[in-house]
C-alpha positions as CSV (number, residue, x, y, z in Angstrom):
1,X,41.7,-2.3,-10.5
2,X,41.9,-1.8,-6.7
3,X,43.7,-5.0,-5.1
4,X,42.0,-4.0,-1.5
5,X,39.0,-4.8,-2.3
6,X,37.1,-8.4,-1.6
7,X,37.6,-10.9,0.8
8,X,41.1,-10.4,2.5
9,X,41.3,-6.6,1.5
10,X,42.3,-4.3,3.4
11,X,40.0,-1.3,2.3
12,X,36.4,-0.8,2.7
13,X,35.5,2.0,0.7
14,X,32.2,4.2,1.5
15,X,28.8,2.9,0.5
16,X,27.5,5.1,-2.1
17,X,23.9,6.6,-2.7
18,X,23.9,4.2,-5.6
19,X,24.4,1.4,-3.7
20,X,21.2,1.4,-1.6
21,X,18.5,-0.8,-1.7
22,X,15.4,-0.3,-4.4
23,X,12.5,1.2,-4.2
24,X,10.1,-1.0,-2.3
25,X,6.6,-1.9,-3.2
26,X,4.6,0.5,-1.4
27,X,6.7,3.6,-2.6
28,X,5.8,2.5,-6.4
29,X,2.2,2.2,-5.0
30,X,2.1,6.0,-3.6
31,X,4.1,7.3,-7.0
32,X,1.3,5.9,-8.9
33,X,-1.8,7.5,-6.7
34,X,0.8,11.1,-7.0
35,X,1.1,10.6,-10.6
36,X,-2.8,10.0,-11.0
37,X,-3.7,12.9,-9.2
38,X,-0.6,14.8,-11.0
39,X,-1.6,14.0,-14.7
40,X,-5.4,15.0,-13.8
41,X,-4.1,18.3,-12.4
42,X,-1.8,19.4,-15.7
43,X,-3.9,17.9,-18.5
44,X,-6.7,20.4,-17.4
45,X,-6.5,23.9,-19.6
46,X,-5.3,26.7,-17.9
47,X,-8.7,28.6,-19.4
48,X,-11.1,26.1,-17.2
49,X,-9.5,26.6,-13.7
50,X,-11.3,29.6,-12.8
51,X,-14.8,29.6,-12.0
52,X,-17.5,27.0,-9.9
53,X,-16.7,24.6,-9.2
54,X,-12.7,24.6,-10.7
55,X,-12.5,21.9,-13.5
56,X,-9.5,20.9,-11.9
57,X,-10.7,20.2,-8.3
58,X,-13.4,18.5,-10.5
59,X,-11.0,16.0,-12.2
60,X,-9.6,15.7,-8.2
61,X,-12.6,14.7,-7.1
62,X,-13.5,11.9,-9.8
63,X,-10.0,10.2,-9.6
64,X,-10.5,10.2,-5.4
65,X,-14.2,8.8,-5.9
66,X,-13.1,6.2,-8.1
67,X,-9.7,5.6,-6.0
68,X,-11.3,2.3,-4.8
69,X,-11.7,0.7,-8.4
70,X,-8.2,1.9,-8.8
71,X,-7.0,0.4,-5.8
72,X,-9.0,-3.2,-6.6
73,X,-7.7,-2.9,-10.8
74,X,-3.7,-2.4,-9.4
75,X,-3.4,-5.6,-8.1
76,X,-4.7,-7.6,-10.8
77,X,-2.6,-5.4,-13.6
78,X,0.9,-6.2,-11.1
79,X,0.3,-9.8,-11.2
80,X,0.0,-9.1,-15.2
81,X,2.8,-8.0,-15.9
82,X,5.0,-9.2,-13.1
83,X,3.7,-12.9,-12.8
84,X,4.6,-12.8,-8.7
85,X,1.2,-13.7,-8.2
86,X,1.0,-11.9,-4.8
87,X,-0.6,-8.6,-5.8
88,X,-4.0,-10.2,-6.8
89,X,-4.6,-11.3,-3.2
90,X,-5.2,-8.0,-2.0
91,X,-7.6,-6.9,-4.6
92,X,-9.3,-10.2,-4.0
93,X,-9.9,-9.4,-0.3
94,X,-10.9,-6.0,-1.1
95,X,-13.9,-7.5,-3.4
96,X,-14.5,-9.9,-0.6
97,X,-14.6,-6.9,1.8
98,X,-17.9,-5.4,-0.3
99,X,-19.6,-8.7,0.9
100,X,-18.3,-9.1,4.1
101,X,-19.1,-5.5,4.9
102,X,-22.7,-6.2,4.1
103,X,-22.7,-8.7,6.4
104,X,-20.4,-6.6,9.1
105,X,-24.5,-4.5,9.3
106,X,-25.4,-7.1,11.8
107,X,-22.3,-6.5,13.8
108,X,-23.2,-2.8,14.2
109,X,-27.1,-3.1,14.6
110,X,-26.1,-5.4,17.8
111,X,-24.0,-2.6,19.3
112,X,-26.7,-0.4,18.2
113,X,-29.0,-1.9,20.5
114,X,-26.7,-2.5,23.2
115,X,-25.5,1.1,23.4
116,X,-29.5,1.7,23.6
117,X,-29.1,4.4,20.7
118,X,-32.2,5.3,18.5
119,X,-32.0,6.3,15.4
120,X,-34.0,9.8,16.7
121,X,-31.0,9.9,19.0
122,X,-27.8,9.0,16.6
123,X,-29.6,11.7,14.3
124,X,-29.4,14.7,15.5
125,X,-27.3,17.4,13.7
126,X,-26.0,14.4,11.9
127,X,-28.1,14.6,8.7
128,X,-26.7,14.6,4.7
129,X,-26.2,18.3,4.3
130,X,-27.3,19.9,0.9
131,X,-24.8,20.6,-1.6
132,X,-23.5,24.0,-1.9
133,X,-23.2,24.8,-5.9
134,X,-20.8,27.3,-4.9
135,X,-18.7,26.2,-2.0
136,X,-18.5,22.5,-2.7
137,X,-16.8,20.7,-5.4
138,X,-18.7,18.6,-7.1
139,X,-17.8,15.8,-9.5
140,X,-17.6,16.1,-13.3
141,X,-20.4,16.2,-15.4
142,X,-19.5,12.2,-16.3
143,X,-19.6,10.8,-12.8
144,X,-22.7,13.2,-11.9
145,X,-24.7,10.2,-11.1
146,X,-21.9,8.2,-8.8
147,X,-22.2,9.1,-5.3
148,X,-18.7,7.6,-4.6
149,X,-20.4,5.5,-1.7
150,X,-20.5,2.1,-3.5
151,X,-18.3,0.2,-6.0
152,X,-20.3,0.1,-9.2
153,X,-22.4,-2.4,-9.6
154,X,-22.3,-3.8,-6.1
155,X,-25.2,-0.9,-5.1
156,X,-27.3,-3.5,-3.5
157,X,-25.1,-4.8,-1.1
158,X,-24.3,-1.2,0.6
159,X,-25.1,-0.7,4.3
160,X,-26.2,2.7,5.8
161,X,-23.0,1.7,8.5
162,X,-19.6,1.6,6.6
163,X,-19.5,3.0,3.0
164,X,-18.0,0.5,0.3
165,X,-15.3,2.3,-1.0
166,X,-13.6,3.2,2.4
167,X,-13.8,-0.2,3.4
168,X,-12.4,-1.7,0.4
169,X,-9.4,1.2,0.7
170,X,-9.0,0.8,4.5
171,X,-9.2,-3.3,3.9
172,X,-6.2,-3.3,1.0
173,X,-4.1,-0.6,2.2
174,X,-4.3,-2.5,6.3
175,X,-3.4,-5.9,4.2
176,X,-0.6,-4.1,2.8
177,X,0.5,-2.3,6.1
178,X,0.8,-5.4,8.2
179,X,2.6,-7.0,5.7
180,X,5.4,-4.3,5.5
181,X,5.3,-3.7,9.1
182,X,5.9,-7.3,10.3
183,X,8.4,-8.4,7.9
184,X,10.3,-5.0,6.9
185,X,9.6,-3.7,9.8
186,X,7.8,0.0,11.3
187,X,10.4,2.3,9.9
188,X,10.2,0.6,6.1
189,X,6.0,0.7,6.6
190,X,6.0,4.9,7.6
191,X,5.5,5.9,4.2
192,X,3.1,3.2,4.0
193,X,1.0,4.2,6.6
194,X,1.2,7.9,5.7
195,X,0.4,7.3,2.6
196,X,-2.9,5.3,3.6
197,X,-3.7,8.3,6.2
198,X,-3.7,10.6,3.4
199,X,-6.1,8.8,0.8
200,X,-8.1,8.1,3.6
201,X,-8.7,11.3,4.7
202,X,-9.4,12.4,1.5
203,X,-11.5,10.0,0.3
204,X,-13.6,10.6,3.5
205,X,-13.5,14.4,2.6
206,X,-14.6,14.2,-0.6
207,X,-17.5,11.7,0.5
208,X,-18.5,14.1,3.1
209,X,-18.4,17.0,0.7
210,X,-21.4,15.6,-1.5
211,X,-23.7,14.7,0.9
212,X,-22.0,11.8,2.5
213,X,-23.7,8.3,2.4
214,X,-26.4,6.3,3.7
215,X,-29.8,7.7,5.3
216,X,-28.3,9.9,7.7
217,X,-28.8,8.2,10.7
218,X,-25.0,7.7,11.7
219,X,-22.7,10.5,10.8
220,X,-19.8,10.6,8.4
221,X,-17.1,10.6,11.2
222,X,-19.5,7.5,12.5
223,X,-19.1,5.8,8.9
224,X,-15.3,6.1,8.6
225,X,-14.7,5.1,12.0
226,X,-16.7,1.5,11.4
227,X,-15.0,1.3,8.0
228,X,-11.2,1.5,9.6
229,X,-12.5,-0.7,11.9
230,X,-13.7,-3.4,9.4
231,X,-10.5,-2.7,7.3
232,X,-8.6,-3.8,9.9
233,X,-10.4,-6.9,10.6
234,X,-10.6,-7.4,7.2
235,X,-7.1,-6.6,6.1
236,X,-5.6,-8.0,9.3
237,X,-7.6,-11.8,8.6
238,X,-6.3,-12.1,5.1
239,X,-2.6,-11.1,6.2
240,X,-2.7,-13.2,8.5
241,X,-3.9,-16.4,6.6
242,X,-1.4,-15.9,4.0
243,X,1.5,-15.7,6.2
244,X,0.3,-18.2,8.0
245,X,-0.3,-21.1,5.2
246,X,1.6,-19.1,2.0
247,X,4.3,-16.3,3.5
248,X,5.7,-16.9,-0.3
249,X,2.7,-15.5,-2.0
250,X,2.9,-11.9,0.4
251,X,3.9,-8.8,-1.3
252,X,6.8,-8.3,1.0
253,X,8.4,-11.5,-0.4
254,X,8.9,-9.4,-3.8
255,X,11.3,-7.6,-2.3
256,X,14.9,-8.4,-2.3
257,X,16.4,-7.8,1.1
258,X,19.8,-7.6,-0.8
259,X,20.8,-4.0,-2.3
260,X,19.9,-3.7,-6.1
261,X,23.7,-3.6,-8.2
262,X,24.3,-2.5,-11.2
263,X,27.6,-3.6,-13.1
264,X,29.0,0.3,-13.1
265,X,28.6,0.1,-8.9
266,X,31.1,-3.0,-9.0
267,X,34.4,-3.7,-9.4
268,X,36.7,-6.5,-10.4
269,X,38.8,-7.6,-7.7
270,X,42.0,-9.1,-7.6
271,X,40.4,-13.1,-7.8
272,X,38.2,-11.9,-11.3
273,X,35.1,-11.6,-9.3
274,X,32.7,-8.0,-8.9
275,X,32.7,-6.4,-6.0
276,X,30.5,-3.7,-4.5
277,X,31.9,-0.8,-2.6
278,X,31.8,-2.9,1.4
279,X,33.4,-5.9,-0.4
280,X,30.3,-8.2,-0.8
281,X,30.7,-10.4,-4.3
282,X,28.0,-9.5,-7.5
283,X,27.3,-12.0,-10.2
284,X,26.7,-10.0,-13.4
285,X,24.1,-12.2,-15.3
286,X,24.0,-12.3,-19.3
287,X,21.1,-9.3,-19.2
288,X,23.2,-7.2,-17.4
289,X,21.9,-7.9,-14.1
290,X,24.2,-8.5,-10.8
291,X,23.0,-10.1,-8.5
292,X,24.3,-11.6,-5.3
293,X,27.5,-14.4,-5.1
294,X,26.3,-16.9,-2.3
295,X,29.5,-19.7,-3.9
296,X,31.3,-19.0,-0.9
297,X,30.5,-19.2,3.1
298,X,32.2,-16.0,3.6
299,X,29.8,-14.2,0.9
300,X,26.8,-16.3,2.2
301,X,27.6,-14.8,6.1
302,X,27.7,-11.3,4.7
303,X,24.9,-11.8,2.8
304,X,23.0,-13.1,5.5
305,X,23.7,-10.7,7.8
306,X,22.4,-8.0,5.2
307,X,19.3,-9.9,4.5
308,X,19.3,-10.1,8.5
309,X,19.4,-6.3,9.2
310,X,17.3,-5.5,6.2
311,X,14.6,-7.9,7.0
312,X,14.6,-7.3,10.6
313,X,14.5,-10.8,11.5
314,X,18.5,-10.3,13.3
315,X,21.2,-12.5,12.5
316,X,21.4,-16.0,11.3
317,X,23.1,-18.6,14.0
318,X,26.4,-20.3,13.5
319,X,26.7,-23.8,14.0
320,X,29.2,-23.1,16.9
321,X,26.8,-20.5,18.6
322,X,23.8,-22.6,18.2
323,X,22.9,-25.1,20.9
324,X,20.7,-27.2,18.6
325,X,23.8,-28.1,16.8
């Protein structure tokens, strides 16, 4: 047992790699979308990879097409098995998006007008190019018939503007985004952003591949431009409502600001408590979970100022600092 540990030690022993904070939200999300496209890459045969199209790039292309339904199905299975009730929110805006997108077509035929663009005009070398049988992958022979464009079953409220399925990706991942950005700040919402960037892309790649959507009068580039756009007005509404009138109910709130413990990273100090490695008191709870010892004000300040840096909200006042007081 090391005496120097705790409050009124004199040693402060270096934080370990153990020691750091979990895995946030948004790198669970991105594991799942790299184990997705993983698991449809190695349960493929070895036989069926050559030829045209590759059965792999096949399977690729379904799970990106159907990325969307994915995207809306994740929120409502986290809330199912995690009862946080914050992850069905999202998926809920991204349904709303299909609707509100329809709706978004007025928005665009007004600029149409004012920009004085024809449809002659906006056409030219912008038309659905025909499938190559050899060059382009195509989708498996199950999801033939699904152009990707639309969510199934919602078919008849799609616009020739900004194709379903980017909207409802660019609408959950934004909600997401400004979520982790404003209260973990823009170093904890990179990997976020990058990962949103990069289904985006593809997604849009893989639309473009087969034809790409609507009648052809506004190009693909065109489409995934409008659709970012409406994902941010989309996204960025709902964010903002909920931390407006529920910040309790935002995905970021699932997140302890406090690093995760476990009872082999602590050690008993000299007073019968645990104790991580910079001196900050654990609780180890019947399960075997530790979790943070706010009994005292001198764990409570260190606590506070690790919630402080790791939220990036700064440093709570003291009574004596504070002029309110």
């Amino acid at each position: 047992m090391n005496s120097s540990l705790g409050p009124g030690g004199t040693e402060t022993p270096r934080e370990t790699p153990s020691s750091q904070p979990s895995a946030p939200w948004w790198a669970t999300l991105i594991a799942m979308f790299l184990t997705a496209a993983a698991t449809a890459y190695f349960m493929t045969p070895a036989t069926q990879i050559p030829g045209a199209p590759p059965a792999v790039a096949g399977i690729a292309v379904d799970t990106i097409m159907y990325m969307p339904h994915i995207i809306l199905l994740f929120g409502v299975l986290g809330d199912m098995f995690t009862y946080d009730g914050v992850w069905s929110i999202p998926s809920l805006v991204g349904v709303l998006s299909i609707f509100l997108n329809f709706f978004m077509k007025y928005f665009w035929m007004g600029l149409q007008e004012l920009w004085g663009k024809g449809k002659e005009i906006a056409n030219i070398g912008n038309g659905p190019q025909p499938q190559q049988q050899g060059g382009a992958v195509l989708p498996g022979s199950f999801y033939k018939n699904y152009d990707g464009c639309s969510v199934q079953g919602f078919e008849d409220w799609a616009t020739q503007y900004a194709p379903q399925t980017l909207v409802i990706t660019a609408t959950v991942f934004c909600y997401y985004i400004f979520d982790i950005v404003r209260n973990r700040g823009w170093l904890n919402g990179l990997a976020s952003i990058l990962g949103f960037a990069t289904v985006f892309l593809v997604q849009f790649s893989v639309l473009k591949m087969n034809g790409g959507c609507g009648d052809g009068t506004w190009s693909g580039m065109s489409q995934a431009v409008m659709s970012l756009f409406e994902g941010i007005v989309f996204g960025g509404s709902a964010y903002g409502i909920v931390q407006t009138y529920y910040p309790e109910r935002l995905p970021s709130s699932t997140v302890s600001p406090f690093p995760r413990k476990n009872k082999k990273d602590l050690t008993m100090g000299p007073d019968g408590r645990m104790y991580d490695s910079s001196g900050a008191p654990y609780v180890i709870l019947p399960n075997g979970q530790a979790v943070p010892d706010l009994s005292t004000q001198h764990s409570r300040d260190a606590f506070a100022k690790i919630a402080g840096e790791n939220l990036g909200t700064g440093l709570p006042a003291k009574p004596a600092e504070c002029p309110a007081v």
